[in-house]
VEXDREN-2710 file (C-alpha; in Angstrom, 1 decimal):
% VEXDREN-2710
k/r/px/py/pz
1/UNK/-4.1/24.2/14.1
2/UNK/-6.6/22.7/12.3
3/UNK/-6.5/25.0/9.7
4/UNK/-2.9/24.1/9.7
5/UNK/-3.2/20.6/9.2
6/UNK/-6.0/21.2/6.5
7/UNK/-3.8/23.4/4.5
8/UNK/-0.7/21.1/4.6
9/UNK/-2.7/18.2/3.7
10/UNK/-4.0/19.9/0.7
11/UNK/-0.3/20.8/-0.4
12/UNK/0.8/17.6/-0.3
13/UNK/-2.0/16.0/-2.1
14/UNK/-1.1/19.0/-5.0
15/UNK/2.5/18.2/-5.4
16/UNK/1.7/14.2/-5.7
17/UNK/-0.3/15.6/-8.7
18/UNK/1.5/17.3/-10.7
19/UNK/4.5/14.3/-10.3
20/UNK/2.0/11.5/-10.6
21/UNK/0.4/10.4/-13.7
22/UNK/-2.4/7.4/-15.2
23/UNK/-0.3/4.4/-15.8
24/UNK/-2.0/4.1/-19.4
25/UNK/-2.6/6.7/-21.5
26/UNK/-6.0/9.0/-22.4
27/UNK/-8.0/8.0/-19.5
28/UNK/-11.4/9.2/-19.6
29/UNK/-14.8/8.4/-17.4
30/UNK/-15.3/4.9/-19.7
31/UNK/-11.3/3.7/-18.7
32/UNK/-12.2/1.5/-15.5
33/UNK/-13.4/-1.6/-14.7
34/UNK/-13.7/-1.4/-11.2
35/UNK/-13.0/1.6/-8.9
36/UNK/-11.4/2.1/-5.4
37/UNK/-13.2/1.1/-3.0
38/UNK/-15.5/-1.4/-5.0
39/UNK/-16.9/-4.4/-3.9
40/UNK/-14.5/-7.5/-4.6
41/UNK/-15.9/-10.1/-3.5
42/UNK/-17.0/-8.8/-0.2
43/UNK/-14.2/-7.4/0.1
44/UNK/-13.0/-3.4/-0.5
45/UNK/-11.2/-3.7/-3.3
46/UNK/-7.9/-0.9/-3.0
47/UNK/-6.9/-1.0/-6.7
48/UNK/-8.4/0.7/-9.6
49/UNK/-8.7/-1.6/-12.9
50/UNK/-8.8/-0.3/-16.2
51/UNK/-11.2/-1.5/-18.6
52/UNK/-8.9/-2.0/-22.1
53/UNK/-5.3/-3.7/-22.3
54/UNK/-2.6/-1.2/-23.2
55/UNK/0.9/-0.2/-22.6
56/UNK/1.9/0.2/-19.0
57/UNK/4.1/3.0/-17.6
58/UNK/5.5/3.8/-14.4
59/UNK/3.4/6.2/-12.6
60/UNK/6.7/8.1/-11.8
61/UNK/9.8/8.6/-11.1
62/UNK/11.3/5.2/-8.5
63/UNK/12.8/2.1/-7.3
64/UNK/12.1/-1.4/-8.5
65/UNK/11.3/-2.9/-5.0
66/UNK/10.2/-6.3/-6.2
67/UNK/8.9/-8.2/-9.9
68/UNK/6.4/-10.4/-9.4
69/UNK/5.7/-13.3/-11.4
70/UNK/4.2/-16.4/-9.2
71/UNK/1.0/-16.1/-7.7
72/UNK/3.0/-16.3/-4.1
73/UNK/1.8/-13.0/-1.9
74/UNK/-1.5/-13.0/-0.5
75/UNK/-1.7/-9.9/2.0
76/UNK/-4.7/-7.7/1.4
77/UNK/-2.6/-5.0/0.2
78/UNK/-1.1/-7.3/-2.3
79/UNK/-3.0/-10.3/-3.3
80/UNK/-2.2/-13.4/-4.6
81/UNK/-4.7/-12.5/-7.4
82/UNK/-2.2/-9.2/-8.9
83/UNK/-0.7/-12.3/-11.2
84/UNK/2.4/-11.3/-12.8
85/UNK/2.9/-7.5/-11.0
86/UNK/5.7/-5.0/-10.9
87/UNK/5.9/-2.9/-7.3
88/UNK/7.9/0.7/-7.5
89/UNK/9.1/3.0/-4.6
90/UNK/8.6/6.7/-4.7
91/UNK/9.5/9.6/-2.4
92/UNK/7.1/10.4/0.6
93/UNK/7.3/5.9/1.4
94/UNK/4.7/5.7/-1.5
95/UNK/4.5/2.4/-3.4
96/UNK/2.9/1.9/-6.9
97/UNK/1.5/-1.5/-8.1
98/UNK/1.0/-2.5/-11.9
99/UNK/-0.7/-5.9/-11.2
100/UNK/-2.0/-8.2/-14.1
101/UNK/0.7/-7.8/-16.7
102/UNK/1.9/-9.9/-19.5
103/UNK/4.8/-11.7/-18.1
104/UNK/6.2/-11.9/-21.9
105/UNK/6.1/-8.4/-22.3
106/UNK/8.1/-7.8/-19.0
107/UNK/11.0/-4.9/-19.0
108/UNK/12.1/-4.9/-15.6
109/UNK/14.1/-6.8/-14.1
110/UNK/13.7/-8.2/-10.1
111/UNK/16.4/-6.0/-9.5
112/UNK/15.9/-4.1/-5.8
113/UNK/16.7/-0.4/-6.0
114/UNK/17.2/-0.5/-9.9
115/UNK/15.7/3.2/-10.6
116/UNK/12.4/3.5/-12.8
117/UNK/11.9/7.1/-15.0
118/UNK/8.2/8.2/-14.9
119/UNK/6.5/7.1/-17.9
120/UNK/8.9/4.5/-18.5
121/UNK/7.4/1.9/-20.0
122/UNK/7.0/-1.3/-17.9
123/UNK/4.8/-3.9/-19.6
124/UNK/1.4/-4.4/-21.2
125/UNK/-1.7/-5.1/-19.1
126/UNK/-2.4/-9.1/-19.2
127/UNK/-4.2/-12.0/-18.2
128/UNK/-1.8/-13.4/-15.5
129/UNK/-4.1/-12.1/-12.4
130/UNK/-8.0/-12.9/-11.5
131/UNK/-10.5/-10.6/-12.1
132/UNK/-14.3/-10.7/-12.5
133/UNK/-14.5/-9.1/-15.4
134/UNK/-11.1/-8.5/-18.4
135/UNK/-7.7/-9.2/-18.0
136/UNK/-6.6/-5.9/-17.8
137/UNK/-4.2/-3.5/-15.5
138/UNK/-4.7/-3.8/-11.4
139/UNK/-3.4/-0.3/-10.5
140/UNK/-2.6/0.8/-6.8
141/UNK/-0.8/3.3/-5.4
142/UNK/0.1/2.2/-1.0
143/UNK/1.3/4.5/1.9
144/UNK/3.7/2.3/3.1
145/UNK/4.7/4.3/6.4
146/UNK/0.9/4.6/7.3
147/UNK/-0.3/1.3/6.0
148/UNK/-3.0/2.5/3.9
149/UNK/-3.9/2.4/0.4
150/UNK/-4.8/5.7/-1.3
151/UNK/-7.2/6.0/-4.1
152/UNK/-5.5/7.0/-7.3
153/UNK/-7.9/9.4/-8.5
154/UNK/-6.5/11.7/-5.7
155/UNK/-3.4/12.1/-7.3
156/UNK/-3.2/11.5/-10.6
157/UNK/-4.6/14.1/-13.0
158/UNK/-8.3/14.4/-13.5
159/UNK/-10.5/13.6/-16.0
160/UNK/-12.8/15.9/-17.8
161/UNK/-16.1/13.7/-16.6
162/UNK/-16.6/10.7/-13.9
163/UNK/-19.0/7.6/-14.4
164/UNK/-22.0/9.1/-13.4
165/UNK/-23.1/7.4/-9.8
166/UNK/-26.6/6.2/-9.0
167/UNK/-28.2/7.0/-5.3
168/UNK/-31.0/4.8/-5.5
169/UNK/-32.3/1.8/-3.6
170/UNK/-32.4/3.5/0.0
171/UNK/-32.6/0.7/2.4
172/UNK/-32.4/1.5/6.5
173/UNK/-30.6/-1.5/8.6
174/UNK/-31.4/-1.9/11.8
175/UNK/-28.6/-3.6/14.8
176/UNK/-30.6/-6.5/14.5
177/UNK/-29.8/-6.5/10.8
178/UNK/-33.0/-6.0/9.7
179/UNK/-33.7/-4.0/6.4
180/UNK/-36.3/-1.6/5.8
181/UNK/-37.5/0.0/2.0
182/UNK/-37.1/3.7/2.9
183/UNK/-39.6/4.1/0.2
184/UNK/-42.3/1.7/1.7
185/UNK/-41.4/2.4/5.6
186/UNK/-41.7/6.2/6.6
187/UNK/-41.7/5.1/10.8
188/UNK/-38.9/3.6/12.8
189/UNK/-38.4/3.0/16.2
190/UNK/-35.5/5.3/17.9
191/UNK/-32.1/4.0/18.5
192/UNK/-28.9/3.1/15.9
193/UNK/-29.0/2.7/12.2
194/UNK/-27.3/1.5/8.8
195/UNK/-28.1/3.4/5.9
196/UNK/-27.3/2.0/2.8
197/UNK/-28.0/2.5/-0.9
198/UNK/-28.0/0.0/-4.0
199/UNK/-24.3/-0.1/-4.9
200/UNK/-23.1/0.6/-8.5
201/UNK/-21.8/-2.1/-10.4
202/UNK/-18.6/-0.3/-11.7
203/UNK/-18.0/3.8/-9.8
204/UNK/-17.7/3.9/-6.2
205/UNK/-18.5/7.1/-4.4
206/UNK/-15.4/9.2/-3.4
207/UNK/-17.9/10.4/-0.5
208/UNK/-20.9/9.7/1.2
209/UNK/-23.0/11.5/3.9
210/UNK/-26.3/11.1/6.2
211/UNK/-27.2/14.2/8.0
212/UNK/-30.2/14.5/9.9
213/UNK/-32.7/17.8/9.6
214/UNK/-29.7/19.1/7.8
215/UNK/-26.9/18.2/10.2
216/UNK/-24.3/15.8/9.0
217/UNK/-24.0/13.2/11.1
218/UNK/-21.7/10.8/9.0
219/UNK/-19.5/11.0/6.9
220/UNK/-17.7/8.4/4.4
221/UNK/-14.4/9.1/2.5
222/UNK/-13.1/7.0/0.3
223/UNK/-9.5/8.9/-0.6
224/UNK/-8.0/6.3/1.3
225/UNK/-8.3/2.6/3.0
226/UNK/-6.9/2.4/5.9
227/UNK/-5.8/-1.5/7.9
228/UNK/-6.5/-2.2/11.5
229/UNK/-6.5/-5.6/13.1
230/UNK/-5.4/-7.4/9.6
231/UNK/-9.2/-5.7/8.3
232/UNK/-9.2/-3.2/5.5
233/UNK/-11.6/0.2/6.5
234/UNK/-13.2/3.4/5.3
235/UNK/-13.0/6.2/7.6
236/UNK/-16.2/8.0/8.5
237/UNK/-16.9/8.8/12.3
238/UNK/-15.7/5.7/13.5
239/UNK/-13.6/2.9/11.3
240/UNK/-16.1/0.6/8.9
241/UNK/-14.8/-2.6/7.6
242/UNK/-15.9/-4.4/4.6
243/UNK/-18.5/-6.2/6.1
244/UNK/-19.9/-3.2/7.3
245/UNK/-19.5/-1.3/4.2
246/UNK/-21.0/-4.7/2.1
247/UNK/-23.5/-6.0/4.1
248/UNK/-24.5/-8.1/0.8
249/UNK/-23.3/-8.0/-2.8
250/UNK/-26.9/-5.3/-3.6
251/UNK/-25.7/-2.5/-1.1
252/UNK/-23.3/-0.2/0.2
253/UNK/-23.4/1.9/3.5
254/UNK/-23.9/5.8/3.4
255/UNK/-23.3/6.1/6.5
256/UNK/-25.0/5.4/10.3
257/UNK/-27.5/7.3/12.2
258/UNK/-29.2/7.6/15.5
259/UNK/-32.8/8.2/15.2
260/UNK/-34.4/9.9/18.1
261/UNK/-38.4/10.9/18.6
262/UNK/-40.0/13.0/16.6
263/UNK/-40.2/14.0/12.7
264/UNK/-37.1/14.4/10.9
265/UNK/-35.7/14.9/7.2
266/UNK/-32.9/12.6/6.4
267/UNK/-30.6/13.9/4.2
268/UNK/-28.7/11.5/2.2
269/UNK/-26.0/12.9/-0.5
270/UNK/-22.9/10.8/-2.5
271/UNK/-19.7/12.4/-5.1
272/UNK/-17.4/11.6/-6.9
273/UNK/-13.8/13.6/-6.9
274/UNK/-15.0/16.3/-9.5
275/UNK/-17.4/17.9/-6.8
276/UNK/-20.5/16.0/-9.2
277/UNK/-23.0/15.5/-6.2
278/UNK/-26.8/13.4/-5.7
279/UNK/-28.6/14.1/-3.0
280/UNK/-32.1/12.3/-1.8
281/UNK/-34.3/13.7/1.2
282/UNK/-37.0/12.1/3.1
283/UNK/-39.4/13.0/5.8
284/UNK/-39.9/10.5/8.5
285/UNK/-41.6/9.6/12.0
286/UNK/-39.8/8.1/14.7
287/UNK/-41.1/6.9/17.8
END
């Protein structure tokens, strides 16, 4: 059965990329501003932004569910900060969202079930929404029938290369919230940990693990963000919210642990979706 699943699963995710494509064209590992799953504010950010202004084009083929063009929404899916934002329907209850366009350059209408062609052209990327860094596109693509938000990169086509990722910074968290330089501390006390590494400033990870003398014993993915109890989470053996994945603006969880007496290797590894993987081991003593 599982096998099953697995199989259909991986099916589905092929056919959404071959009728899916980048909302702006030539996208390449230098083309974002922010990735999925990113650190907004302390808050895990579900949109991808691009890094230069262009021409924006439906993703694919849909319905014009709604046109944006007040600051009015502010649901974590769709916040108040999209600006000026265009919101299609596909097939399979999937919902794109071109957030952060130039009002002025609008070609749609707010005209509900008004069909859309794939790479029709919609607007160009603006300065209507807020961001930290440019003005430019605020790109999302939302499972509406399981509330979740789906990272683009999964189905769109790929790029050649991904912004390479950093695993450095290894810090160890205990329940009490205190943090511990992996690098300086080598002995730990048994019982439940945070692991966490310093968190780039632009690529998330698509996946993070901790495994323990070679046993995985967490697991992070970030194809998708799911909502439970009005809080946005990662999935890894149990649901993490953005306070657990943030614990500050410096760091980002790997993954949790439970340390138990003895000597151990801890295993820690992150990638991005081209299989590009960085792994760091260390021996330690716990008591």
């Amino acid at each position: 059965m599982k096998k099953l699943l697995l199989s259909t699963a991986l099916l589905l995710i092929t056919s959404f990329a071959f009728s899916f494509d980048w909302p702006q064209a030539d996208v390449t590992k230098d083309s974002f501003n922010s990735y999925f799953g990113q650190n907004r504010g302390g808050i895990l950010s579900t949109s991808i932004i691009f890094s230069e202004p262009e021409e924006v084009r439906a993703a694919e083929d849909g319905y014009i569910i709604a046109v944006l063009t007040e600051n009015a929404d502010d649901s974590d899916f769709f916040p108040s900060t999209l600006g000026t934002a265009v919101i299609l329907s596909h097939n399979d209850d999937l919902i794109s969202v071109y957030g952060n366009l130039d009002a002025q350059t609008l070609t749609l209408k707010n005209e509900n079930e008004r069909s859309v062609d794939g790479g029709a052209i919609i607007a160009s990327s603006g300065n209507s929404g807020f961001q930290e860094n440019h003005g430019n596109l605020e790109f999302q693509i939302i499972d509406a029938k399981n509330k979740s938000a789906i990272n683009p990169k999964v189905l769109m086509p790929r790029a050649e290369e991904e912004m390479p990722l950093s695993l450095a910074g290894i810090m160890i968290g205990s329940k009490n919230n205190d943090f511990y330089d992996i690098n300086v501390y080598k002995t730990y006390n048994s019982g439940l940990y945070k692991v966490y590494f310093k968190r780039n400033p632009i690529a998330a990870p698509y996946r993070t693990s901790v495994s323990i003398n070679g046993v995985i014993v967490d697991q992070l993915s970030y194809d998708m963000i799911t909502q439970e109890n009005n809080k946005l989470c990662i999935i890894g053996k149990k649901k993490y919210t953005d306070t657990d994945i943030f614990p500050n603006n410096d760091l980002q969880l790997l993954g949790e642990v439970m340390f138990t007496p003895g000597r151990a290797t801890l295993g820690l590894t992150i990638s991005d979706t081209l299989g590009n993987v960085k792994q760091l081991n260390y021996n330690i003593v716990i008591k």
